[in-house]
N, C-alpha and C positions, 0 to 999 in steps of 0.2 A: 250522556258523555259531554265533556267539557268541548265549546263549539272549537277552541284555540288549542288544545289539546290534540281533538280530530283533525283541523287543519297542519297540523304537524305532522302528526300521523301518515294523513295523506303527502304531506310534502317530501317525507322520507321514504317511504313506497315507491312513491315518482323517482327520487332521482335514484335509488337501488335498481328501478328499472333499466332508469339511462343507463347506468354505470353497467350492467349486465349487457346490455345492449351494442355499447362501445368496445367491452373486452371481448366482445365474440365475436365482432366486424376486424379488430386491431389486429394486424397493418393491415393498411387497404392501400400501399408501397412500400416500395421499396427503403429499407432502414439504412441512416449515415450509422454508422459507428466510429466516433473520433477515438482517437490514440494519443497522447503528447509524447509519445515513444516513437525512433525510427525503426524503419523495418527491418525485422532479425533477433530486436532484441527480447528480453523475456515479456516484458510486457505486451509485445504485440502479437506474440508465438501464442498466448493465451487469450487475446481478443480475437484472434483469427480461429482457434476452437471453438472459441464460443457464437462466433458466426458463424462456423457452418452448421452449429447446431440446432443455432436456432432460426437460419433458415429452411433446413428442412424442416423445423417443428412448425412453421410458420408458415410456410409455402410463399414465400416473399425474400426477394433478394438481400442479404445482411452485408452491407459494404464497407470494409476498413478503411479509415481515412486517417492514414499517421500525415502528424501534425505534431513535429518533437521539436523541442525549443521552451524554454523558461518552465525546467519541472514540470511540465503539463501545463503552463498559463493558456498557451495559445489553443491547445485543443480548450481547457475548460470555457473561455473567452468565450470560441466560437458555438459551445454549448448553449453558454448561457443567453445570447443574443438566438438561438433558434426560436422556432414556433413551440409550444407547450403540447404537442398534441402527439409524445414519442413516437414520432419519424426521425427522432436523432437521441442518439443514448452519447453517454461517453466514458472512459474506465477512467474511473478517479485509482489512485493509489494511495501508498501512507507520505508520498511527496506533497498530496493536495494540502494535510494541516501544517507539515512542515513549510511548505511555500507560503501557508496563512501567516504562520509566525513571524517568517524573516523578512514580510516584506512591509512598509507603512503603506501601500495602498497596491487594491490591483483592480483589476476593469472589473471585477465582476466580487459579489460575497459570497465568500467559501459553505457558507450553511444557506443562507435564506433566496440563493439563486439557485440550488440546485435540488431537485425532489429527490432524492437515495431511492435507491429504490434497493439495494442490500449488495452485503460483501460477497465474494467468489470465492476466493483463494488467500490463505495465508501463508507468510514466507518469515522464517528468520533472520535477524542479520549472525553473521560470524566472525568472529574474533578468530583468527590465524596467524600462525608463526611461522618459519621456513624451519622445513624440517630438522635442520642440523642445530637451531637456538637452543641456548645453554636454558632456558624456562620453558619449565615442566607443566606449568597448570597456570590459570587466570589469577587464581589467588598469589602466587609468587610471582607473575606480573605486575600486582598490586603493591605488592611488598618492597620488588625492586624500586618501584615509581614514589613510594613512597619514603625511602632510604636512599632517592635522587632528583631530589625533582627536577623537572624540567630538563631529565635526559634521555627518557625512554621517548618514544615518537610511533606514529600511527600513521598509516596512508588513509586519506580520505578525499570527498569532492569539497570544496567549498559549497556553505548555503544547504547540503543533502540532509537527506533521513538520518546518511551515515554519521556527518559532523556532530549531527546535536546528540547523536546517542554517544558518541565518542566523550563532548562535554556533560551530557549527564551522567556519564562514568565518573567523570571528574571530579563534579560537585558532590554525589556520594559515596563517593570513595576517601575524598580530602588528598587527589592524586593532581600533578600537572604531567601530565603525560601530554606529548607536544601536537598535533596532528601536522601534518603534511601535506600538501596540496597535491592533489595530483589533475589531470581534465580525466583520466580514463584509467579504468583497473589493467592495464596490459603493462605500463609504463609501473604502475606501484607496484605490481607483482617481480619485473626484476629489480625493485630496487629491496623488494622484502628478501629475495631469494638470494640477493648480493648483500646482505647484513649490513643497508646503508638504512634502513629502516626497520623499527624491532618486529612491530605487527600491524598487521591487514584486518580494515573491517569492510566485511561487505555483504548484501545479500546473497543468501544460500544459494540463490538460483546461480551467480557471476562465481560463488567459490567452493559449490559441492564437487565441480568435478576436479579442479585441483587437489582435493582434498581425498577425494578417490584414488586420483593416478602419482597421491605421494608429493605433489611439489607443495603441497601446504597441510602442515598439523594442526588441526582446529580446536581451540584451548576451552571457549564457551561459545552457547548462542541464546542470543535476546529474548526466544520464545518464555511464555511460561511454562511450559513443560518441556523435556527432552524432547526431541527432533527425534521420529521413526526413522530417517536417514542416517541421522549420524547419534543412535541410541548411547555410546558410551560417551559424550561429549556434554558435559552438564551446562547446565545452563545461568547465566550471570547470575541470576537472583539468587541461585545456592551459595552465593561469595556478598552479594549484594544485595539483600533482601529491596525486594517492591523495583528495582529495575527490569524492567520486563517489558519488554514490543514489539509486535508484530511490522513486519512492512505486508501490506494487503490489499487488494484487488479489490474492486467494485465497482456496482453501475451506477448512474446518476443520467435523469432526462431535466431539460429545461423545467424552473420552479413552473408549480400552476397545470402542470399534466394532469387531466383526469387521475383520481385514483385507481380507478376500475383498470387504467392502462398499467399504471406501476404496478398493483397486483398479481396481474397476468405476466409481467416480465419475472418479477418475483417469485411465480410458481414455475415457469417457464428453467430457470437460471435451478431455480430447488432440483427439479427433476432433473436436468442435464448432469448436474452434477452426482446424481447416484448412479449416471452411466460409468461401466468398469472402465472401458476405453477411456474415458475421460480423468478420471481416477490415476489411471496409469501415468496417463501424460500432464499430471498436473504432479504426480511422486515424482516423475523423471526430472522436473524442472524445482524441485526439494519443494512443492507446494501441500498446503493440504485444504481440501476443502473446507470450506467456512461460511456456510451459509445464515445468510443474517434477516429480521426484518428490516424492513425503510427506517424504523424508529431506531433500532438499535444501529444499524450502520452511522443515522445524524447522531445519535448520542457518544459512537467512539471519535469521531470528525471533530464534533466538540472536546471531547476528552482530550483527547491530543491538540490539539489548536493553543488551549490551556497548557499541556504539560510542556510543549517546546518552547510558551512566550514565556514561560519561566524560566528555562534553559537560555534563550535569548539573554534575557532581563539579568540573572545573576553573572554571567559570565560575559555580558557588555558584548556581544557578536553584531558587529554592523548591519540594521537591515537597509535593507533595498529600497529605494523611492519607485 
C-alpha cells in the first residue's frame, strides 16, 4: 500500500474518531440560543419549541437570548464573535439574505461566518385585501396596477423580506404598485381595512389569523405550492411564473464548529420535527416543516443573497452603510 495513501487513510480514521467522540460528549453546558426577534413574536414562539426540545433531548439547559434589533444583525453579530465549539446556535431567518443585500457592509459575512447547520420551518408571505375590495383575485390586482400606475399601494416595513418581494412583483409584472411604509402590521392593517391602502403583504404567521376571523381576503401566497392553511388561495407564481419565496427558519453555530457537532444538531432538529406536537404547533403558526442539510440551507442563503441584490440593483433601493 501506498505509504501517503495509508497516512491518509489513518488520518481520516483519526479524525472520524474525534468527530464521533465530540457528538457524543456535545453539550457538556449549557446552550445560548440568540434570537434577533423580541419576545412573543413568531420567531421566538418557535425558538422557544425548539429549546425545550432539545433540551430534554440533550439533558442540558437550552437558553433563549432575544436580541431584536436590525433584522437579526445584533443577534447574528453576537453569533459570529462566539466560540466555534456549539455552545451558541442562533435562528437565522429569510431577513438574514435580505439584510445581506440592503446593507454595503455589516460586522460579520452572511455565508462564510456562519456554519448552517439546516432549515426548520417554512412560512409564506400573503398578499391580502380587506374584505369588502372591489378586487377579486391577484391577477386583477395586476391588471388594475397595470391600467394605473403608480396608484394602487401596498403596506409594507422598509429594508424587510416584505419590501423586496413587493419590488420583485414589480419588476416581473411591469407593475408600480406604491408600497407604504408602515414600523408595524397593526397600524397597516387599519389603514388596509379603512381603504386608505389597496393590499397587505405579510408573513402567514402576522396574517393567517386575520384571514381566518374574516378582517382580511387573501388573494396569493409566495410559497411554491398551495398553503395546506389556506388550500383555495393560489399562489403568485400561477399569475407570475418563477416568483416564488419562502420566509424560513434555521440554525446556524459560529464558522469553524466541529462538524461532528452540526451533525448531531442536524439529526437533533430532523427528529423533533417529526414529533406530532411539534407538527401541530408549527401548522398553528401557518409553518411547515422543512428540514434541510447544512449544504443546502448555505446554498438557499446564497440563492437569495443573489436574488434580493438584484431586486436592490434594478429598482435603485438605498442600502444601508
Amino acid at each position: 500500500m501506498n505509504v501517503k495513501f495509508a497516512a491518509a487513510m489513518l488520518a481520516a480514521v483519526a479524525a472520524l474518531a474525534i468527530g464521533e467522540a465530540i457528538s457524543q460528549t456535545y453539550p457538556v453546558r449549557p446552550i445560548r440560543f440568540l434570537v434577533g426577534s423580541p419576545p412573543g413574536s413568531g420567531n421566538d414562539l418557535v425558538s422557544r419549541l425548539l429549546a425545550q426540545k432539545l433540551s430534554e433531548r440533550f439533558g442540558q439547559p437550552v437558553v433563549v437570548e432575544n436580541r431584536p434589533g436590525g433584522a437579526g444583525l445584533l443577534a447574528n453579530e453576537a453569533l459570529a464573535k462566539s466560540p466555534p465549539d456549539g455552545h451558541t446556535l442562533v435562528l437565522l431567518s429569510g431577513a438574514h439574505p435580505a439584510t445581506a443585500a440592503l446593507n454595503r457592509a455589516l460586522p460579520y459575512d452572511p455565508v462564510r461566518d456562519f456554519g448552517m447547520v439546516g432549515t426548520v420551518v417554512a412560512y409564506p408571505l400573503v398578499i391580502s385585501i380587506a374584505p369588502g375590495s372591489p378586487i377579486r383575485s391577484f391577477a386583477e390586482l395586476l391588471e388594475r396596477a397595470r391600467a394605473e400606475p403608480g396608484k394602487l399601494t401596498y403596506s409594507m416595513t422598509p429594508g424587510t423580506l416584505v419590501h423586496l418581494l413587493g419590488e420583485w412583483i414589480n419588476i416581473e409584472a411591469g407593475t408600480a404598485i406604491l408600497g407604504v411604509p408602515y414600523k408595524g402590521s397593526a397600524n397597516a392593517l387599519v389603514d388596509v381595512l379603512a381603504g386608505r391602502v389597496d393590499a397587505t403583504i405579510e408573513t402567514g404567521t402576522a396574517s393567517l389569523g386575520h384571514i381566518r376571523s374574516g378582517k382580511l381576503r387573501a388573494l396569493a401566497v409566495s410559497s411554491p405550492a398551495r398553503h395546506p392553511a389556506l388550500p383555495g388561495v393560489p399562489t403568485i407564481s400561477e399569475t407570475l411564473p418563477g416568483v416564488e419565496v419562502n420566509s424560513w427558519l434555521g440554525l446556524a453555530v459560529p464558522a469553524a464548529t466541529p462538524r461532528a457537532i452540526i451533525d448531531r444538531l442536524n439529526g437533533e432538529i430532523r427528529s423533533i420535527l417529526e414529533m406530532p406536537d411539534v407538527r401541530q404547533r408549527l401548522a398553528d403558526l401557518s409553518g411547515v416543516p422543512a428540514p434541510s442539510s447544512p449544504e443546502e440551507m448555505r446554498a438557499l442563503v446564497e440563492r437569495e443573497i443573489a436574488r434580493w441584490k438584484r431586486v436592490v440593483d434594478l429598482k435603485n433601493i438605498e442600502r444601508q452603510n
